[in-house]
PyMOL CGO cylinders between C-alpha atoms (Angstrom):
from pymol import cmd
from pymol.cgo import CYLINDER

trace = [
    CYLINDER, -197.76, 1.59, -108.33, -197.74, -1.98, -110.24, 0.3, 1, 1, 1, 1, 1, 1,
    CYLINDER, -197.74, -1.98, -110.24, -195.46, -3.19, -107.62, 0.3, 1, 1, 1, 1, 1, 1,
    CYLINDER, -195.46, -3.19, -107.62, -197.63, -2.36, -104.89, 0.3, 1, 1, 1, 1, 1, 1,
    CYLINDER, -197.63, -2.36, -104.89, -200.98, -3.50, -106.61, 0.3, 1, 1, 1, 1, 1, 1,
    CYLINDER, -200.98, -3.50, -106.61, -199.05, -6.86, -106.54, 0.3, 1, 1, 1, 1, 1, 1,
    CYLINDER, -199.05, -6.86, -106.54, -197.85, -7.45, -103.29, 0.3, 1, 1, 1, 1, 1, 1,
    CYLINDER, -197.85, -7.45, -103.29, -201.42, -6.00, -101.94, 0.3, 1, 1, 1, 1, 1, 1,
    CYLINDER, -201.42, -6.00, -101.94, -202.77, -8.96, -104.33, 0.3, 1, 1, 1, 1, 1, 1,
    CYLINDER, -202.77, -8.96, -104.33, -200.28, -11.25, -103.22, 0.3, 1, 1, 1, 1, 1, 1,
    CYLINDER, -200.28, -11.25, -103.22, -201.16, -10.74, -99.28, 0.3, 1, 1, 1, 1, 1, 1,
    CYLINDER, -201.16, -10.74, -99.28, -204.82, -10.95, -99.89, 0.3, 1, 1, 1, 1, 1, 1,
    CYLINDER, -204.82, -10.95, -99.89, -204.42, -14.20, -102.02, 0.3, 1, 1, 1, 1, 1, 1,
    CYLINDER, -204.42, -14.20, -102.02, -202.05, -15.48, -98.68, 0.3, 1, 1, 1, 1, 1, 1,
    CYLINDER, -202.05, -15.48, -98.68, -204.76, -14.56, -96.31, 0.3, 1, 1, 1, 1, 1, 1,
    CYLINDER, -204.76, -14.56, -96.31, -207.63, -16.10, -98.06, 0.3, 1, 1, 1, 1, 1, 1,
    CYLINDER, -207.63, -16.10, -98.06, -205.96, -19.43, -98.46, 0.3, 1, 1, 1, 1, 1, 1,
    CYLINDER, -205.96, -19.43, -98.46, -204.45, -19.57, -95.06, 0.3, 1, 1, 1, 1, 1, 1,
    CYLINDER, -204.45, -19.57, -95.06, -208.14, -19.86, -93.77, 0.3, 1, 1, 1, 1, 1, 1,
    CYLINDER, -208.14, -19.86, -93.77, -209.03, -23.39, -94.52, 0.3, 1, 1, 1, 1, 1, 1,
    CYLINDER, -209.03, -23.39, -94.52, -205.42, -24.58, -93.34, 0.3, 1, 1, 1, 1, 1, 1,
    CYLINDER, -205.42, -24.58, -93.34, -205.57, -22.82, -89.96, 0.3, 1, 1, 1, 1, 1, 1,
    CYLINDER, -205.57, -22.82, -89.96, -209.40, -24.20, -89.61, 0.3, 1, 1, 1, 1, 1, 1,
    CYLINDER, -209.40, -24.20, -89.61, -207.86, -27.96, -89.71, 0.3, 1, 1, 1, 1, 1, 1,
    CYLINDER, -207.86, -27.96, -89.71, -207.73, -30.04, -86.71, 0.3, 1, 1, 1, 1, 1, 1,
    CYLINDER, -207.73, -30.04, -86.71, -204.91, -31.49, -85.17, 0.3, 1, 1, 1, 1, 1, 1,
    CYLINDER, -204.91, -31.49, -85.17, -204.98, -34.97, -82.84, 0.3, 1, 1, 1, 1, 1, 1,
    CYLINDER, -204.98, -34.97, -82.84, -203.41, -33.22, -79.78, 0.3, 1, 1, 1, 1, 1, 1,
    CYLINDER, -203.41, -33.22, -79.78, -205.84, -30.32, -79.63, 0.3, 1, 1, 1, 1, 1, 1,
    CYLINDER, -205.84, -30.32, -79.63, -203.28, -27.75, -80.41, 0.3, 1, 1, 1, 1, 1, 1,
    CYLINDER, -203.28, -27.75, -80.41, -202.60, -25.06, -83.35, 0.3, 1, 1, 1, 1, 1, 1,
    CYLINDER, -202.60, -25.06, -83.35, -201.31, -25.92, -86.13, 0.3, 1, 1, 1, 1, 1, 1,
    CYLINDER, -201.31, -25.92, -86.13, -200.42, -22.14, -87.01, 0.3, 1, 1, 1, 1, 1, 1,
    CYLINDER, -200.42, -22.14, -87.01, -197.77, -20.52, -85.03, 0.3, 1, 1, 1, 1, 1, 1,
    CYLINDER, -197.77, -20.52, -85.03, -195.35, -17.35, -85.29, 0.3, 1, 1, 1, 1, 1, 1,
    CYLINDER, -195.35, -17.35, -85.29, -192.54, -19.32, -86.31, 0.3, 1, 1, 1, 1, 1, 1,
    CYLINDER, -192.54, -19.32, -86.31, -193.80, -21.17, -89.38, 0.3, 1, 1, 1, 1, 1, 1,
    CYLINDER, -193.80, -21.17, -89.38, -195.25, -18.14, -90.90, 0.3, 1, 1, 1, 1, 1, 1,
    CYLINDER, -195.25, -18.14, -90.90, -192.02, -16.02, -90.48, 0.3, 1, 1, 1, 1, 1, 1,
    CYLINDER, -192.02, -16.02, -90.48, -190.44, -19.41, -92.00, 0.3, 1, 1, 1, 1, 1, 1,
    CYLINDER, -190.44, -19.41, -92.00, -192.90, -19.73, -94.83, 0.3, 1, 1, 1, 1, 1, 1,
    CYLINDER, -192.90, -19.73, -94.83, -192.50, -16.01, -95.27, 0.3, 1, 1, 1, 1, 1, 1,
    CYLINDER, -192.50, -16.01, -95.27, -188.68, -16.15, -95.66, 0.3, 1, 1, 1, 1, 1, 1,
    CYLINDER, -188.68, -16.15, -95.66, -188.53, -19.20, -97.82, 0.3, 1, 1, 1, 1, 1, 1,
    CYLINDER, -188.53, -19.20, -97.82, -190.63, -17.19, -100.29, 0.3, 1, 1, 1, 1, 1, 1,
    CYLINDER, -190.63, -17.19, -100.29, -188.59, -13.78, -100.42, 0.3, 1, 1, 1, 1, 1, 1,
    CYLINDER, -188.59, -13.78, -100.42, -185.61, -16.03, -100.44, 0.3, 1, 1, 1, 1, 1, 1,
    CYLINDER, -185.61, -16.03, -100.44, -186.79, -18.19, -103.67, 0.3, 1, 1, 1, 1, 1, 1,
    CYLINDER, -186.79, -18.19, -103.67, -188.18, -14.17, -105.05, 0.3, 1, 1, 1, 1, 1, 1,
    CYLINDER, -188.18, -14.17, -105.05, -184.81, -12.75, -104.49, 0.3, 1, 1, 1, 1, 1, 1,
    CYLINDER, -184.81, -12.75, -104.49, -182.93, -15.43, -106.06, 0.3, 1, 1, 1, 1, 1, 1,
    CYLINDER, -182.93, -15.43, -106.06, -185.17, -15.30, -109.34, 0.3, 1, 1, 1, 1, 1, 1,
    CYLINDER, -185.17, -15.30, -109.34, -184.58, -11.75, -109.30, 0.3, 1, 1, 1, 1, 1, 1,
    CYLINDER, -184.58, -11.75, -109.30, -180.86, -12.27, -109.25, 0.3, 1, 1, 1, 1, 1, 1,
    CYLINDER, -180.86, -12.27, -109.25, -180.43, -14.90, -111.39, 0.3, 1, 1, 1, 1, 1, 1,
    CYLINDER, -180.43, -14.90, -111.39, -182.68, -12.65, -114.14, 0.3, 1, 1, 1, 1, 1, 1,
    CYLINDER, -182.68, -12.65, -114.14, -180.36, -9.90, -113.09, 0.3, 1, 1, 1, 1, 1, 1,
    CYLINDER, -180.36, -9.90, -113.09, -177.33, -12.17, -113.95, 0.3, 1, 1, 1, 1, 1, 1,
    CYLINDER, -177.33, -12.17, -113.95, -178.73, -13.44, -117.41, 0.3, 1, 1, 1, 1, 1, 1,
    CYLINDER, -178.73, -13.44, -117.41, -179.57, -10.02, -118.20, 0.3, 1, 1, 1, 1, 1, 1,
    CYLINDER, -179.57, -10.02, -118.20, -176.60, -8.23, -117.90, 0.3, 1, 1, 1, 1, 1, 1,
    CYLINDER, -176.60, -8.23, -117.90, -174.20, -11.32, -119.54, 0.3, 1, 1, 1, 1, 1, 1,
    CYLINDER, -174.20, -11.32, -119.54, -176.67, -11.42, -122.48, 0.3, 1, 1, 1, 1, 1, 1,
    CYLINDER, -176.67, -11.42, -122.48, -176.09, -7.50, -123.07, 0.3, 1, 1, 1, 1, 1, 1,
    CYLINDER, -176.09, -7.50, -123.07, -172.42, -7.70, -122.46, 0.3, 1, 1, 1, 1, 1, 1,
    CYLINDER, -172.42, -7.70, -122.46, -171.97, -10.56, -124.82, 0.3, 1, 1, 1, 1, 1, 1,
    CYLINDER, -171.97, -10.56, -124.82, -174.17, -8.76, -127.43, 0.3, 1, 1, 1, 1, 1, 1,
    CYLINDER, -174.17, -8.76, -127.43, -172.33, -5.44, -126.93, 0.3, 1, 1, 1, 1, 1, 1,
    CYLINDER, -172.33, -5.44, -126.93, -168.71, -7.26, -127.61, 0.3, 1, 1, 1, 1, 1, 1,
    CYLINDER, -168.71, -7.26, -127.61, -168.74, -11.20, -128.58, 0.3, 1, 1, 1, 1, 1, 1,
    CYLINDER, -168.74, -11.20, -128.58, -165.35, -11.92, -128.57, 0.3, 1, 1, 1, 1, 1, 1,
    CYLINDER, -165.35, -11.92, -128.57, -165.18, -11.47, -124.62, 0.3, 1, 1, 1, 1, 1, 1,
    CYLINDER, -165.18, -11.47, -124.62, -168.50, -13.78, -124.35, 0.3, 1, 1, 1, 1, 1, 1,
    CYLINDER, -168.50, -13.78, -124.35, -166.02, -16.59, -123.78, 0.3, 1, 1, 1, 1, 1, 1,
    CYLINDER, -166.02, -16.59, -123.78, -164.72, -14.92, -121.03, 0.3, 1, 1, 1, 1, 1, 1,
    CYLINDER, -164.72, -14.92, -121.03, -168.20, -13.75, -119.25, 0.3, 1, 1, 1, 1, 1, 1,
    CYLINDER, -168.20, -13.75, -119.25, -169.93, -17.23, -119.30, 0.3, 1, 1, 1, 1, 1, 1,
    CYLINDER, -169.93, -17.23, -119.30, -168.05, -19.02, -116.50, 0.3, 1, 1, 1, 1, 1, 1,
    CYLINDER, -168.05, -19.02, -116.50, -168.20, -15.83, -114.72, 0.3, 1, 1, 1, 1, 1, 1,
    CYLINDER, -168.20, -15.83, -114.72, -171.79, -15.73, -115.19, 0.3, 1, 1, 1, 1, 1, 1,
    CYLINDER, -171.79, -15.73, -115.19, -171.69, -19.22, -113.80, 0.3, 1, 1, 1, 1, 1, 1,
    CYLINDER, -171.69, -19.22, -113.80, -169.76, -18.67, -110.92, 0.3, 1, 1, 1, 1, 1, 1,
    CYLINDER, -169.76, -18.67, -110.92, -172.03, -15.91, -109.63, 0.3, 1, 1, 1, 1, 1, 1,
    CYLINDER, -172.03, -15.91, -109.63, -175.07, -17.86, -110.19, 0.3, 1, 1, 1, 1, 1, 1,
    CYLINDER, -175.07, -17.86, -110.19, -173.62, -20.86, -107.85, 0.3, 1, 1, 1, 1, 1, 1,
    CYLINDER, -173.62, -20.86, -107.85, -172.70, -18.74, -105.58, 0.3, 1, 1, 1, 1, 1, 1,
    CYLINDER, -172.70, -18.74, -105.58, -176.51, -17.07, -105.68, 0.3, 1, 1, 1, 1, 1, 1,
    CYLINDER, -176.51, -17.07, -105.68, -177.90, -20.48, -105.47, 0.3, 1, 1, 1, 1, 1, 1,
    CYLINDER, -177.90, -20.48, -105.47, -175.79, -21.77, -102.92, 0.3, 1, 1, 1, 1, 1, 1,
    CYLINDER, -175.79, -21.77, -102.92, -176.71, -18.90, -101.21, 0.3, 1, 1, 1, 1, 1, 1,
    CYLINDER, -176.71, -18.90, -101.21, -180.56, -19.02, -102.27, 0.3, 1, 1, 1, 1, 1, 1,
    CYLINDER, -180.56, -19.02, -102.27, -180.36, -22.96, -100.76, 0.3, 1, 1, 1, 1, 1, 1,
    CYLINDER, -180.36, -22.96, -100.76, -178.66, -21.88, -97.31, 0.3, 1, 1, 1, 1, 1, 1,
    CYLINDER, -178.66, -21.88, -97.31, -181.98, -19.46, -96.68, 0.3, 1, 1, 1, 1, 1, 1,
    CYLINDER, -181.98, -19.46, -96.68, -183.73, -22.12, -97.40, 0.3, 1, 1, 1, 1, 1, 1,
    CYLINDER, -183.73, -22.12, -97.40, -182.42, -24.61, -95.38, 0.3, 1, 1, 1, 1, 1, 1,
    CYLINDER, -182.42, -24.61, -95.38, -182.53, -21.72, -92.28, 0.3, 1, 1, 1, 1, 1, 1,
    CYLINDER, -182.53, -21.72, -92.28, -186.31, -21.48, -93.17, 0.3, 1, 1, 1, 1, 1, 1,
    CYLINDER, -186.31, -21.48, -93.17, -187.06, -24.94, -92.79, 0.3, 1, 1, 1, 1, 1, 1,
    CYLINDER, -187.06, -24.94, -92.79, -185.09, -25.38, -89.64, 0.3, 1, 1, 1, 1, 1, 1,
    CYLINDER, -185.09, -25.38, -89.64, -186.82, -22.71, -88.16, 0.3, 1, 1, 1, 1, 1, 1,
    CYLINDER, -186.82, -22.71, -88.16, -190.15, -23.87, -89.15, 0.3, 1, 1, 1, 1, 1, 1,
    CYLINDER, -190.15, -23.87, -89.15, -189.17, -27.64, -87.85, 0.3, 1, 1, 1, 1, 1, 1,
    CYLINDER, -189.17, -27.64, -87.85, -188.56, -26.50, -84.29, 0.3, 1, 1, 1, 1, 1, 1,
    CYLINDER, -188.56, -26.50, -84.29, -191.70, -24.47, -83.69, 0.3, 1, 1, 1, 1, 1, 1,
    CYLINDER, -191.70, -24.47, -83.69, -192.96, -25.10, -79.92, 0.3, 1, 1, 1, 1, 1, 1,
    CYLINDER, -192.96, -25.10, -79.92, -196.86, -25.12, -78.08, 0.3, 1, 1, 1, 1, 1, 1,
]
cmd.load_cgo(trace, "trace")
């Protein structure tokens, strides 16, 4: 129910301060808002979410295993790194797709 109560907070923050931005004027007469730039802002943000759930995931579960047995702990870090480039590369590559998307929006 926490989770919920968030996101409903979350949306309600998102749609009181898209107001002022979508009340601007632009030089050419035309919207500055569009379908494309919101589903871009939108993924951007779960992306960067997602990846700061994974990379507490990740520290999380090499932090127990280390605890549980230290003499593998030598062993788990550069896996532990490895995953979390790999997260962030992937993390980076949404990204990227976000603000391409939101770079070729059309009137």
């Amino acid at each position: 129910m926490k989770a919920f109560q968030f996101v409903l907070l979350a949306f309600v923050v998102l749609l009181v301060l898209a107001a002022p931005a979508m009340a601007a004027d632009v030089a050419g007469g035309t919207s500055v808002f569009s379908g494309s730039s919101a589903g871009a802002g939108l993924g951007a943000a779960f992306a960067i979410v997602g990846a700061g759930y994974g990379f507490g995931k990740i520290g999380a579960a090499a932090l127990e295993s280390m605890a549980r047995q230290p003499e593998v702990a030598g062993r788990i870090f550069p896996a532990m790194i490895v995953i979390a480039a790999l997260l962030e590369g992937a993390t980076l590559f949404a990204l990227f797709i976000c603000y391409t998307i939101a770079g070729n929006k059309s009137f």
